[in-house]
TINUBA-460962 format. One line per field, with one value per atom (N, C-alpha, C): x, y, z; atom name; residue number from 1; residue in one letter. Coordinates in steps of 0.02 Angstrom, whole numbers, always signed. Each point is the difference from the previous one (the first is absolute). Layout:
! TINUBA-460962
east	(X;...) $
north	(Y;...) $
up	(Z;...) $
atome	(CA;...) $
num	(NUM;...) $
residu	(A;...) $
END
This chain:
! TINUBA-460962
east	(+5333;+67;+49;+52;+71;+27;+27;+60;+30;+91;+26;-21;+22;-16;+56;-31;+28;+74;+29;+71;-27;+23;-19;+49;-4;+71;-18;-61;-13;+22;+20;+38;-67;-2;-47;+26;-41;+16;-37;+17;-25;+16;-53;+15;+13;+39;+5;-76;+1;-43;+21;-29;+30;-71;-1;-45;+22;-27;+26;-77;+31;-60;+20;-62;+13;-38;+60;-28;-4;-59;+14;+22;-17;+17;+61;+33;+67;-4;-57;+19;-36;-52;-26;+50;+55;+41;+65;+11;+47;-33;-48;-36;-4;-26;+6;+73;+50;+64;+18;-18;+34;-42;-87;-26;+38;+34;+24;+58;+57;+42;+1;-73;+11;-51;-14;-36;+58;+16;+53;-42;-44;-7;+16;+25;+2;+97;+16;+86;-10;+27;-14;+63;+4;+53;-23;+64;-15;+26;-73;+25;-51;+23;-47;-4;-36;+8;-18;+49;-6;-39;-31;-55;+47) $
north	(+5884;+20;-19;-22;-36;+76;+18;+53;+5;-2;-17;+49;-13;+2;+55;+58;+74;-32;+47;-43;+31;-48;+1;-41;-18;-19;-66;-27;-90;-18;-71;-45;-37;+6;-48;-37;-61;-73;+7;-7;-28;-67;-31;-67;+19;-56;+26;-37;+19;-28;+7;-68;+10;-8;+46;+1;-3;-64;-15;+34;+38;+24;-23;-24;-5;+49;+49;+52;-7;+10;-28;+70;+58;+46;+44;+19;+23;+80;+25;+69;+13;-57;+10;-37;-38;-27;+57;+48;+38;+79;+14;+32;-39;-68;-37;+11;-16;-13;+62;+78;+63;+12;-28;+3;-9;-67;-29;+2;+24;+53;+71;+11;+83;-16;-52;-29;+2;+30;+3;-66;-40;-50;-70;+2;-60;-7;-52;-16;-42;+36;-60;-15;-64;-40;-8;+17;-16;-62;-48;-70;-42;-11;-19;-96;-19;-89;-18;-34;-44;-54;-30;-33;-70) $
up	(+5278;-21;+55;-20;+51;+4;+49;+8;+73;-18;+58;+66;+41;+62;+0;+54;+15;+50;+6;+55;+78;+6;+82;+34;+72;+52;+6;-15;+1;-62;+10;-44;-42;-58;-32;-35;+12;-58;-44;-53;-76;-29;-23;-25;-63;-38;-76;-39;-47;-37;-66;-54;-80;-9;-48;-40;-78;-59;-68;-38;-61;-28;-69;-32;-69;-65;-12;-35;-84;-49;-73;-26;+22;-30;+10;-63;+28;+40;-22;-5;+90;+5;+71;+59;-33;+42;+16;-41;+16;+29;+13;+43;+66;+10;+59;+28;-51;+39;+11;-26;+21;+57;+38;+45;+46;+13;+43;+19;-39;+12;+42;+12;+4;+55;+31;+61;+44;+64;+43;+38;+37;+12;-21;-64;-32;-20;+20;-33;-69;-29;-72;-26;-34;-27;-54;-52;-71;-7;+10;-23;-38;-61;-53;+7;+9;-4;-75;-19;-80;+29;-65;-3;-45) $
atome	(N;CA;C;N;CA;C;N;CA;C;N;CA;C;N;CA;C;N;CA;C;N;CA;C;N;CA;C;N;CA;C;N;CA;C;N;CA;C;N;CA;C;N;CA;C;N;CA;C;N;CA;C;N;CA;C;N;CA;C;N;CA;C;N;CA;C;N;CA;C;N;CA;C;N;CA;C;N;CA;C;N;CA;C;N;CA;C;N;CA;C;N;CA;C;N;CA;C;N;CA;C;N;CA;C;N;CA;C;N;CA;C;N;CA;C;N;CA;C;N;CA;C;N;CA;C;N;CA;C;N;CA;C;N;CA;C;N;CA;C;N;CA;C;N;CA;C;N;CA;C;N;CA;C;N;CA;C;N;CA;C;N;CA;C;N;CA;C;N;CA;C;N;CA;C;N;CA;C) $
num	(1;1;1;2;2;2;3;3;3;4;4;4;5;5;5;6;6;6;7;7;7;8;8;8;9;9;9;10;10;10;11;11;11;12;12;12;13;13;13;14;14;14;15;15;15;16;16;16;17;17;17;18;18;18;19;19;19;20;20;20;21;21;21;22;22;22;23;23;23;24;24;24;25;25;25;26;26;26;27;27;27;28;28;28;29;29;29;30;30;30;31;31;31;32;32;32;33;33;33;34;34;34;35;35;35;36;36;36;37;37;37;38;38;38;39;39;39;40;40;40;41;41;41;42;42;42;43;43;43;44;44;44;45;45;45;46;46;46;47;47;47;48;48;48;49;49;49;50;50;50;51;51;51) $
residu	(X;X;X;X;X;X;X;X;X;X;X;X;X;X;X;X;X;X;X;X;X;X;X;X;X;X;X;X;X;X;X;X;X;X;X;X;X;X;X;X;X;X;X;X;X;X;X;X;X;X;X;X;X;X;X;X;X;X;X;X;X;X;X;X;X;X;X;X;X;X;X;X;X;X;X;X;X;X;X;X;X;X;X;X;X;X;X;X;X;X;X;X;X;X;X;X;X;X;X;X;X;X;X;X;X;X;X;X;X;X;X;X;X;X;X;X;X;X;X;X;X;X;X;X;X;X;X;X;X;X;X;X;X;X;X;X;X;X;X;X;X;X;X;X;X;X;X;X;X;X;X;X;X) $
END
């Protein structure tokens, strides 16, 4: 399990990372996306790419 880091007086780097998922189901994709919302580690952008 990922979970941010307690606060403390050192400076930490984080690299970003993308991760693309391809989900077929709707109802398990909007459980994913309320997951990741409610993940204080993760910044998310609502950005959909057309095909």
């Amino acid at each position: 399990m990922i979970h941010a880091p307690e606060n403390t007086n050192k400076k930490e780097v984080y690299a970003m990372k993308t991760v693309v998922l391809a989900v077929n189901d709707n109802s398990k994709f909007h459980l994913l996306v309320n997951f990741l919302r409610d993940a204080r580690f993760i910044e998310m952008k609502d950005n959909i790419a057309s095909v």
